[in-house]
N, C-alpha and C positions, 0 to 999 in steps of 0.2 A: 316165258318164251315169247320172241315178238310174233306177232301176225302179220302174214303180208295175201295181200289182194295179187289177184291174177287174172287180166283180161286176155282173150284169146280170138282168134276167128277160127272158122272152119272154112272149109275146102267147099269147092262146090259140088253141088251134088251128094250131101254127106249122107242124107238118110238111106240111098245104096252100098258108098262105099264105106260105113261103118257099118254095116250088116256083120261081115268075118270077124270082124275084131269087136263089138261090143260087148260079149259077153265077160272078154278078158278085161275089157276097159272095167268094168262094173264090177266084177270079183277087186281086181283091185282097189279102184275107192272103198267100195266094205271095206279092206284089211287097211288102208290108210286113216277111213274114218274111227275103225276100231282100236287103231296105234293113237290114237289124237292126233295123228299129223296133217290132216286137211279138216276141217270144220263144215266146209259146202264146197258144191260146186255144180254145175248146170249148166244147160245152154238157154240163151232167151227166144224167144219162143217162135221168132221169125230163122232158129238155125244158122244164126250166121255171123253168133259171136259166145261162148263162152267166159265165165265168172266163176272163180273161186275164192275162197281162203283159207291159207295154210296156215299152221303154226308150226314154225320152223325156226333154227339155229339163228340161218342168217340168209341171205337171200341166192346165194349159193347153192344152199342145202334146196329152198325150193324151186330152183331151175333143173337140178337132180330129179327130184317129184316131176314134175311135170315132162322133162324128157323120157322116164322111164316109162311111161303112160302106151301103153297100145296106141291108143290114137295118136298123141305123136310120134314115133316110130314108124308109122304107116301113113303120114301125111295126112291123116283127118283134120286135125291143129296143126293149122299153117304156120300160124306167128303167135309172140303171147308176149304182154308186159308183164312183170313185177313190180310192184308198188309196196313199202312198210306202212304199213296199216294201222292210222292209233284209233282204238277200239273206244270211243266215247261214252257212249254207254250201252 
């Protein structure tokens, strides 16, 4: 299955307004990372940009992933690219 990369930003102010929603955000990835459908993902460390990668169908299937996410749903991740990923080594 391909991999695709995913950059994102956050909202400002996120470390208040993902308080309500982090914990769903988190149960999620576990059960996405446990499905093998995401690989990683995290923010960098100044908060104000999000990185992931999925392994997914097609890039469809990971715009689904990542809409379903708490945080996006509640405007934490503002905007987000998808990119197919060739995994070199």
């Amino acid at each position: 299955m391909p991999k695709y990369v995913v950059w994102g930003r956050y909202c400002q102010d996120v470390v208040e307004k993902r308080a309500p929603h982090r914990q769903a955000h988190l149960d999620r990835l576990t059960q996405l990372k446990a499905s093998g459908e995401l690989v990683t993902l995290g923010p960098t460390k100044d908060l104000t940009l999000f990185f992931g990668v999925y392994d997914a169908a097609d890039e469809a299937a990971v715009k689904q992933l990542v809409e379903a996410d708490p945080y996006w749903q509640h405007g934490i991740w503002t905007d987000y690219q998808v990119k197919e990923w060739i995994q070199a080594f």
